[in-house]
C-alpha positions in Angstrom: -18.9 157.7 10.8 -19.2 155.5 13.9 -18.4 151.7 12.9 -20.1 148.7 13.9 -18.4 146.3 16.1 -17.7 142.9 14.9 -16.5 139.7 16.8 -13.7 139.3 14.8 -12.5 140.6 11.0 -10.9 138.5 8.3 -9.4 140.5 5.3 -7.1 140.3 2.8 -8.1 137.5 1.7 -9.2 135.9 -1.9 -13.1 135.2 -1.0 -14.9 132.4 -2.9 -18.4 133.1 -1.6 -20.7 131.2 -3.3 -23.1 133.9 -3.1 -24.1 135.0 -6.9 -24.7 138.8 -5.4 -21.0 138.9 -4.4 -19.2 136.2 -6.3 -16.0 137.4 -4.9 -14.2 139.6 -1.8 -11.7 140.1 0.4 -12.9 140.7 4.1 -15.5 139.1 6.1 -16.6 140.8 9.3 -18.3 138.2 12.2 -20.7 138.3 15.1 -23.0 136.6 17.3 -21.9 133.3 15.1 -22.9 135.1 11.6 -21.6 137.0 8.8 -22.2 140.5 9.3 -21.0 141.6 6.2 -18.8 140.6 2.9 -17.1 143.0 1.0 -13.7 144.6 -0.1 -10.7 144.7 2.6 -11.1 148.5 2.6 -15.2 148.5 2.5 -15.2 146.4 5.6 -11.7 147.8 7.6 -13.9 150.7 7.2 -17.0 150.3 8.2 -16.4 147.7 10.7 -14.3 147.6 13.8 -12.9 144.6 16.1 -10.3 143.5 18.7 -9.4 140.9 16.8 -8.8 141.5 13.1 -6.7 139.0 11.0 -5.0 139.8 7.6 -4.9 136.2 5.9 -2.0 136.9 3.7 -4.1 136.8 0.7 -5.1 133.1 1.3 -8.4 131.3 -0.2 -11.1 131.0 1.8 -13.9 129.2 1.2 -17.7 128.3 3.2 -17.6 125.7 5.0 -17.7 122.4 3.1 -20.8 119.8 3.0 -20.5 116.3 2.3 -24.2 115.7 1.1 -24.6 112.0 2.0 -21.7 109.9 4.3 -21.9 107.8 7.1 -20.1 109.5 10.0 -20.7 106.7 12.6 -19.5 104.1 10.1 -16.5 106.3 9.6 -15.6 106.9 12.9 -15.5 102.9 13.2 -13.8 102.2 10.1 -10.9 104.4 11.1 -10.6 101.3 14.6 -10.8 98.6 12.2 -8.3 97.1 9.8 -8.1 99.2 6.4 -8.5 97.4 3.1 -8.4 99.7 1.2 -6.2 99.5 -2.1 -5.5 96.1 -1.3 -3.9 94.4 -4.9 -4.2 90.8 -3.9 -6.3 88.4 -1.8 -3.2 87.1 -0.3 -2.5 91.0 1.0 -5.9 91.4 2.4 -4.8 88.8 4.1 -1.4 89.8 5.8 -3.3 93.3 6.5 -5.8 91.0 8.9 -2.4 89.6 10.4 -0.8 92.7 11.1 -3.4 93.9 13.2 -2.0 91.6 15.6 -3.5 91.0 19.0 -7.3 91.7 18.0 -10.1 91.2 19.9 -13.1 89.6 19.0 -14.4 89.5 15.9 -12.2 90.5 13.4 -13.2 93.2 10.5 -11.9 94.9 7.6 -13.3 97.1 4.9 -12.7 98.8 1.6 -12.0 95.6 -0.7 -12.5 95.9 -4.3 -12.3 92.2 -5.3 -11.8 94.0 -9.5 -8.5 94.6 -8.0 -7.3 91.7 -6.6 -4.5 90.2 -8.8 -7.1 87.0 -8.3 -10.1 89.1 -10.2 -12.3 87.3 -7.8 -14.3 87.8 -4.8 -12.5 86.4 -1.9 -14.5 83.3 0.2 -14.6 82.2 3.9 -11.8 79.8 2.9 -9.6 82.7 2.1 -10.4 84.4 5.5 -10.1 81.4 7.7 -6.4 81.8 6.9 -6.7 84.9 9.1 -8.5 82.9 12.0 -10.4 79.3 12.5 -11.0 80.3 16.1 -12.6 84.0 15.5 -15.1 85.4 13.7 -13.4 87.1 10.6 -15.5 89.4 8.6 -14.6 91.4 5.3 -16.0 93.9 4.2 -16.5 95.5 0.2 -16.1 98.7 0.1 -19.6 99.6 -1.1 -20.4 98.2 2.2 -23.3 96.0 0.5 -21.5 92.8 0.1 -18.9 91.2 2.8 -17.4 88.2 3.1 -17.3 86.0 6.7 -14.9 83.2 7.4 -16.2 79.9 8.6 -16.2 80.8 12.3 -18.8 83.4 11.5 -20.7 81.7 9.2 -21.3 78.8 11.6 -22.5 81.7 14.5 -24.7 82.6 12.4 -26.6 79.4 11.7 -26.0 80.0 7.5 -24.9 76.0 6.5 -25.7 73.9 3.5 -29.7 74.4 2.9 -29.8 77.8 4.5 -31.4 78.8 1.3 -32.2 82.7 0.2 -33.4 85.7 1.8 -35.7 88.3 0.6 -33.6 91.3 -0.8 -30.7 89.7 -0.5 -28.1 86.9 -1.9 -25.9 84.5 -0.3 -23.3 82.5 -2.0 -22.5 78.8 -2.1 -20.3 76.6 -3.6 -21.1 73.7 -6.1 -21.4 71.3 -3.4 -23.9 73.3 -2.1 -21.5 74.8 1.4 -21.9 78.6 1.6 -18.6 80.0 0.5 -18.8 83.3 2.8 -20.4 85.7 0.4 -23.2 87.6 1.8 -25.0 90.8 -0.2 -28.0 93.2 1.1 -30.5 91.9 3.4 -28.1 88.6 3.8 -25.5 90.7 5.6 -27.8 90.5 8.9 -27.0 87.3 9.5 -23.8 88.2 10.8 -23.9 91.2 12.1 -26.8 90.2 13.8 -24.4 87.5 15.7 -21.2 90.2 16.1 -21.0 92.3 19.6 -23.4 95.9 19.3 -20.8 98.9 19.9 -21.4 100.0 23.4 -22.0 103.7 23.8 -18.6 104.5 25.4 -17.3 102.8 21.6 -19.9 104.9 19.7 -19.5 107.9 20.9 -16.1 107.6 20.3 -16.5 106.7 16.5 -18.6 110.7 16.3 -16.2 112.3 17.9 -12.7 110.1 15.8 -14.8 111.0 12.7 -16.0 114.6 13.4 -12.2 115.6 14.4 -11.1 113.9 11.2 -13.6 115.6 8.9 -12.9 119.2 10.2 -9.5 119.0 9.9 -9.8 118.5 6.0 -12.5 121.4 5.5 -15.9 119.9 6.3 -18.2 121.9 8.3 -21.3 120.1 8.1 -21.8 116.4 7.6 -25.2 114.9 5.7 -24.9 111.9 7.4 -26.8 108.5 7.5 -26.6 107.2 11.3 -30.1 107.2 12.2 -30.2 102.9 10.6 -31.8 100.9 13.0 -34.5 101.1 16.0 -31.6 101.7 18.5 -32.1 105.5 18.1 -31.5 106.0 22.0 -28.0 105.2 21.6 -27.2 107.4 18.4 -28.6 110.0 20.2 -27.1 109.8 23.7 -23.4 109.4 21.8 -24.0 112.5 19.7 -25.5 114.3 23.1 -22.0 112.8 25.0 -19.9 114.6 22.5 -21.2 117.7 22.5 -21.6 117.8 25.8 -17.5 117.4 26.1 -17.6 119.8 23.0 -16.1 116.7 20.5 -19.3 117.8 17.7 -17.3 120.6 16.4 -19.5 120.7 12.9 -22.9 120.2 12.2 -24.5 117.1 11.4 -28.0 116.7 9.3 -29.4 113.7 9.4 -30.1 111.0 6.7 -33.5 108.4 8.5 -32.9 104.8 7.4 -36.2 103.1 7.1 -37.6 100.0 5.6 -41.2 100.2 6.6 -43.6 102.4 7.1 -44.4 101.4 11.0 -40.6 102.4 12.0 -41.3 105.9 10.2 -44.3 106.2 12.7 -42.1 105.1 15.6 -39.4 107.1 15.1 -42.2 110.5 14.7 -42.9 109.2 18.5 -39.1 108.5 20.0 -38.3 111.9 18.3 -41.4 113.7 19.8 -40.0 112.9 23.3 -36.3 113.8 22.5 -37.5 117.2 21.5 -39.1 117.7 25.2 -35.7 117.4 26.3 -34.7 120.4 24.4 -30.9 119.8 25.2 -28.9 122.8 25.3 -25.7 121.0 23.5 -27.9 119.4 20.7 -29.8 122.2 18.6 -31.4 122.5 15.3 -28.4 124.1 13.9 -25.4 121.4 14.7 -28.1 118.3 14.8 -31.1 118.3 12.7 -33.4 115.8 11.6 -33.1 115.8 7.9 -34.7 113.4 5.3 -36.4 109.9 5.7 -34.0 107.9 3.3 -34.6 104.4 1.5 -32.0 101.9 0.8 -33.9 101.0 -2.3 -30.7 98.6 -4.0 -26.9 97.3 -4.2 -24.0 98.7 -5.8 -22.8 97.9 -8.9 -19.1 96.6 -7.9 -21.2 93.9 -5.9 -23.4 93.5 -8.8 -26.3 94.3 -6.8 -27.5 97.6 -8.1 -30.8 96.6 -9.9 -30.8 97.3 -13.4 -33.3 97.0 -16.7 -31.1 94.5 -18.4 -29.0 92.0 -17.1 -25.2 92.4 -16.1 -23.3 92.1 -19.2 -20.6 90.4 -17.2 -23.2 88.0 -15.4 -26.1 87.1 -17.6 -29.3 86.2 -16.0 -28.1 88.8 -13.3 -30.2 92.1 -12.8 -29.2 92.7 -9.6 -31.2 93.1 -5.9 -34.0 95.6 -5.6 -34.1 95.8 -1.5 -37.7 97.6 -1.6 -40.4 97.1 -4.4 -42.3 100.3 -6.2 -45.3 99.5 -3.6 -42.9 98.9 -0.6 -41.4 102.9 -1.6 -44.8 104.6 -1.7 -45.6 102.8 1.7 -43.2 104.2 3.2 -42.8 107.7 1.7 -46.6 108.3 2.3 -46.4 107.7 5.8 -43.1 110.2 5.8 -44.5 112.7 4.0 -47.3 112.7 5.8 -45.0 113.6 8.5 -43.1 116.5 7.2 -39.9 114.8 6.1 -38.3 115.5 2.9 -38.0 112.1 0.6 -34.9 110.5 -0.5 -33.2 106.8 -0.8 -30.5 105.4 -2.4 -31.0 104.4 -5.7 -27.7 103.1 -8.2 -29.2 101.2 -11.0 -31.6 102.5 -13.6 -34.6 100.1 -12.3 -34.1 101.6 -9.1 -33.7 105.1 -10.0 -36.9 104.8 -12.3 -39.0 103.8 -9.4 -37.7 106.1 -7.0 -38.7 108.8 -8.8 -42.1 107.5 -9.7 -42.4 106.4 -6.1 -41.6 110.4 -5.0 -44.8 111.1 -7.7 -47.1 109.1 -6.8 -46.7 110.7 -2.6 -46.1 114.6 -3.5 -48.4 116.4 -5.1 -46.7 117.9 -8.3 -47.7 121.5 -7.4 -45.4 120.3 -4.0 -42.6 119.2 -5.5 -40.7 122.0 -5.9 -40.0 123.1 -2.3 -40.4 118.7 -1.1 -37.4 118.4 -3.3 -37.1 115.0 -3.3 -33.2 113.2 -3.6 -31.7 110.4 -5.1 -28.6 109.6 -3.5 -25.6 108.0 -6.0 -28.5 108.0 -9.3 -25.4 105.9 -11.4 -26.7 104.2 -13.9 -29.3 106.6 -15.7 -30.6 107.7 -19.3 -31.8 110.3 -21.1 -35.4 109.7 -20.6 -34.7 109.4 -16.6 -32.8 113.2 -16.4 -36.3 114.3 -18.5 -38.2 112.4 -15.7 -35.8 113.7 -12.7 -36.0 117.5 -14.1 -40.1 117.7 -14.6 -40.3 116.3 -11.0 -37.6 118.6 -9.6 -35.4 116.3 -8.2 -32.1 116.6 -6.9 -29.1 114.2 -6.7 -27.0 113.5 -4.8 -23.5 112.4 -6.4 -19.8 111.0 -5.3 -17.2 112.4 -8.0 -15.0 109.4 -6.1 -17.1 107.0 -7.6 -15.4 107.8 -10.9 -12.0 106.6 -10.3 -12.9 103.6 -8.1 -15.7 101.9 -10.5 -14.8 103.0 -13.9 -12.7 100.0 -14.4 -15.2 97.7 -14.5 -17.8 99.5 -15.5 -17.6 99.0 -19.3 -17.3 95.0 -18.4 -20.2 95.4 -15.9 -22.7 97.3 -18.1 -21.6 96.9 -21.7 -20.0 100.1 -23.2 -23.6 101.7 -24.0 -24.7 101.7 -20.5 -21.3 102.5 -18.9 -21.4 105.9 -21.2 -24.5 107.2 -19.9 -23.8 106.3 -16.1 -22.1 108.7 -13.9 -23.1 111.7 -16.1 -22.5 114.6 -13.9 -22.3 117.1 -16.5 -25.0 116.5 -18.1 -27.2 116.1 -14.9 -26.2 119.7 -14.7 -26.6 121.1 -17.8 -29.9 119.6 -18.0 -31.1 122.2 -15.1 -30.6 119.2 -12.3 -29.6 120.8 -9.5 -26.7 117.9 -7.9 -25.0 118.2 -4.4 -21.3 116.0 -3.9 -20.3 114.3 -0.7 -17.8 110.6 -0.4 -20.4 108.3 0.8 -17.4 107.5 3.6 -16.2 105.2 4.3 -17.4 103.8 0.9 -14.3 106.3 -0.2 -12.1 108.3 1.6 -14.1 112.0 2.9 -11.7 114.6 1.8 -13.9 116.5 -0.1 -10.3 118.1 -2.5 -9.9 114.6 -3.6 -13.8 114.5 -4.4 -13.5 117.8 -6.0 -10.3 116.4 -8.2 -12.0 113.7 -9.4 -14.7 115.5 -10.7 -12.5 118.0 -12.5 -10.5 115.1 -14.1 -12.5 112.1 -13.6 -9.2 110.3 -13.2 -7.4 108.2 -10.5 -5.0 109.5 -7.9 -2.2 108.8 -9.8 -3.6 110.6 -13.0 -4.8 108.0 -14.8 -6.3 108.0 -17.6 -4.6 111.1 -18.6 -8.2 112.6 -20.3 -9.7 111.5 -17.3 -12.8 108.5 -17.9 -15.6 109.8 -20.7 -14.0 113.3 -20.1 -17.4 115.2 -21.4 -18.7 114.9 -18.0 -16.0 116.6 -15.9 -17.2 119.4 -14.0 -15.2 122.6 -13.6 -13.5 123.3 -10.5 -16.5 126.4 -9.6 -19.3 123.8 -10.5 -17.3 121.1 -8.0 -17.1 124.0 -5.2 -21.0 124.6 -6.1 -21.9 121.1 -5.3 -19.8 120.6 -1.7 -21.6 124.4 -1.1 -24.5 126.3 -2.4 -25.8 123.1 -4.1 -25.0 120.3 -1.0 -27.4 123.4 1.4 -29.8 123.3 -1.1 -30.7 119.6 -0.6 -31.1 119.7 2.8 -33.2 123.3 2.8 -30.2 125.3 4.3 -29.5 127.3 1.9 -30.7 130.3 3.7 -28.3 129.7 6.9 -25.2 127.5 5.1 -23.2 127.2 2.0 -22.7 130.7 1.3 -20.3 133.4 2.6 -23.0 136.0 2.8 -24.3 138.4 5.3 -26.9 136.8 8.0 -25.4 133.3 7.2 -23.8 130.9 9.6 -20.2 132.0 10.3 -18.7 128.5 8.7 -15.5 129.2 6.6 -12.4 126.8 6.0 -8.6 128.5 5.2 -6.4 127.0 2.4 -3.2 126.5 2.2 -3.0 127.2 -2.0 -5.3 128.9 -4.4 -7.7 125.8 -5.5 -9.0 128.2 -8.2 -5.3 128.7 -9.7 -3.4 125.5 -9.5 -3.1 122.6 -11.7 -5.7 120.3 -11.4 -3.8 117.5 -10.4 -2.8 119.5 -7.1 -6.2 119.6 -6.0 -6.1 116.6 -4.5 -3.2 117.6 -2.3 -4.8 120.8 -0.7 -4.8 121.5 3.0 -7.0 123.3 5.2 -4.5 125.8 7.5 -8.1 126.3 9.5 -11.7 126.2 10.1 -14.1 128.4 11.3 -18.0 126.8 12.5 -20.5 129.5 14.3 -17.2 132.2 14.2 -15.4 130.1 16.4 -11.5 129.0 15.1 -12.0 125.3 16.2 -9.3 123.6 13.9 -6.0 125.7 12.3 -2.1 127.4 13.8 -2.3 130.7 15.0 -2.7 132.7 11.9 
């Protein structure tokens, strides 16, 4: 029997497909960029033929990973700035600003978790005018909806004693009435509104820093949320740059930011004119145009996520709902109108409730099925909102990091009720709502093993606590692999070209260096990708 000729053969190898027809393999025969076929070492050897066949030593290999909502841009610049990032004190935040040494113009850190701090307070612009009475000096939370500015900044930005409020937003003062730095929401503007716009030479290079970065620890395609303000020319020109130079070695779907239903008809125009371009280097396949997305609240370490009932740590607090009910349905009508697929960000259960109304009041319920609508993070939930979520088929969006980082100060956030009933990922699933897992970097680090660990053990880094934080809602290690695969396609309507290893499917497969499906949980966390294959090209890994 004459055999078909295949780009290139992979076999011997433990296969985690994904694919309920074909659970598991050992071989993978490639062409033309897809999967020709799946199957035992010997059924494909067999019926398949190449000049370049590779035994893999009876390595894992896995689809390509998804992270199913980050911020690639914001990555790629948060890996120039200074990293706060497990910072124990407000006095080492501090040094970490001095170390950077000579810095230009303005100075900025993130990842600060002020719960942390040896101080257990947020720090204030007379904490970062330590750092520099001359510069600007901004810090920045790591939810990335609060930061503080120094005096410098504060003063650029016109925000004195009177200033006042802004609409979906908060800024601090002290008693006598000086803003102490603290800015949350809408507020942040003010500064970054004063701070120097990245040029394109500087954004392009934060895709391509970020897209190197996430390859090389197993993600193939990145759900990312880049597309924030009107200055869509230069997103788009960097991402065109880096392909062009062939730096966009994954595929990027893209998360629209939009906080009014005129920039939703704008953007349908700017994008009807980029698609007359019909570059050659940016395709449907590695750059698409995914859903129209809402920031719809805070986060509950900045105490900003909008809830029912007050902060039991800060009564008289419900938090900061960016976008009303009305202002939602505005916005999704005109986007739905327009083909896009719905989705926003939505933490607290205020939020989360009106999303989801919001997504029936727009789609027809005979729709909803196929417009599967999202909520990205969906914390702080209850029973009757999972009820709510699975009758309008909605699918979440969750970061198993989130676990580890908040659940210190969850119980004194929410009151031990609340805190119970948030981050439920098991039950989300169990329930019949379909979930999809990605970092939200660089809110937390985007190595997907270390998202996957911390939903198997819903524990810190170091292990702790031992049972992992409210244990009945770890996920096993298949239903983890599920949600950075099969499930994180799903969301975005790719589950017919990505997420799988099945025949007709994009060639996207990542090489580990241990079994993740036979080693202690706590190693999970340390696994590394030996290489990684997107549209059956070996872009990242060692001669194997």
């Amino acid at each position: 029997m004459k055999k078909t000729v295949a780009d290139f053969i992979l076999h011997n190898a433990l296969v985690w497909t994904a694919d309920d027809a074909l659970p598991a393999a050992h071989a993978v025969a490639v062409a033309g960029g897809r999967i020709l076929a799946v199957g035992s070492s010997k059924e494909i050897l067999d019926g398949y033929e190449s000049a370049v066949t590779t035994d893999l030593k009876g390595r894992r290999l896995l689809p390509g990973l998804h992270d199913s909502h980050m911020h690639l841009l914001f990555t790629g610049h948060f890996l120039q700035r200074t990293n706060l990032i497990g910072c124990r004190s407000i006095d080492e935040m501090i040094e970490r600003f001095r170390a950077r040494g000579e810095d230009k113009e303005p100075i900025i850190g993130r990842g600060f978790l002020q719960d942390n701090f040896a101080e257990k307070r947020m720090p204030t612009r007379h904490d970062l005018d330590k750092v520099s009475q001359e510069q600007p000096v901004l810090a920045i939370r790591g939810c990335g909806h609060v930061v503080v500015a120094n005096s410098k900044l504060l003063e650029m930005a016109g925000v004195k004693k009177g200033f006042g409020q802004v609409d979906g937003g908060e800024i601090g003062y002290d008693k006598d009435g000086e803003p102490n730095g603290f800015l949350a929401e809408t507020a942040m503007a003010l500064v970054w509104s004063v701070l120097p716009v990245p040029t394109l030479e500087a954004t392009q290079n934060a895709v391509v820093n970020a897209a190197r970065e996430l390859i090389r620890v197993g993600i193939t395609t990145a759900h990312s949320d880049d597309f924030v303000n009107s200055d869509w020319d230069k997103t788009y020109s960097a991402y065109l740059a880096a392909a062009k130079a062939g730096d966009l070695p994954l595929r990027v779907n893209h998360q629209l930011r939009f906080d009014k239903p005129q920039d939703v008809a704008n953007f349908v125009e700017w994008r009807a004119g980029k698609d007359k371009e019909k570059s050659p280097h940016l395709t449907p396949e590695n750059f698409a145009y995914g859903p129209i997305k809402l920031m719809c609240d805070g986060s509950l370490g900045g105490r900003t996520a909008a809830l029912n009932e007050p902060y039991s740590d800060d009564p008289g607090n419900y938090g900061v709902q960016i976008l009303s009910r009305a202002q939602m349905v505005a916005i999704f009508k005109e986007a739905h109108k327009a083909g896009y697929q719905l989705c926003g960000h939505a933490i607290g259960d205020k939020t989360i409730t009106d999303i989801i109304e919001a997504f029936a009041e727009v789609i027809p319920a005979e729709d909803l099925p196929k417009a599967r609508p999202r909520v990205i993070h969906a914390q702080v939930t209850t029973e009757k909102i999972f009820k709510r979520m699975k009758e309008l088929h909605v699918h979440c969006d969750i970061q198993p990091a989130f676990v580890p980082s908040d659940s210190p100060f969850l119980v004194s956030r929410l009151g031990e009720e609340r805190a119970a009933a948030s981050y439920a990922w098991k039950t989300m699933r169990d329930m019949g709502i379909s979930s999809s897992a990605g970092s939200d970097s660089p809110v937390e680090h985007f190595c997907p093993f270390y998202g996957i660990y911390c939903a198997v053990t819903r524990a810190s880094a170091d292990g702790h606590p031992a049972e992992g934080w409210n244990p009945k809602e770890r996920l096993t290690i298949e239903e983890s692999l599920r949600a950075y695969t099969v499930d994180a396609a799903y969301a975005a309507h790719l589950e017919k070209s990505s997420g799988r290893i099945a025949p007709g499917l994009f060639a996207d497969f990542i090489l580990l260096d241990r079994d993740i499906l036979n080693i202690p949980h706590e190693e999970i966390k340390d696994i590394k990708v030996l290489a990684a294959w997107v549209d059956g090209k070996r872009i990242f890994g060692e001669n194997l």
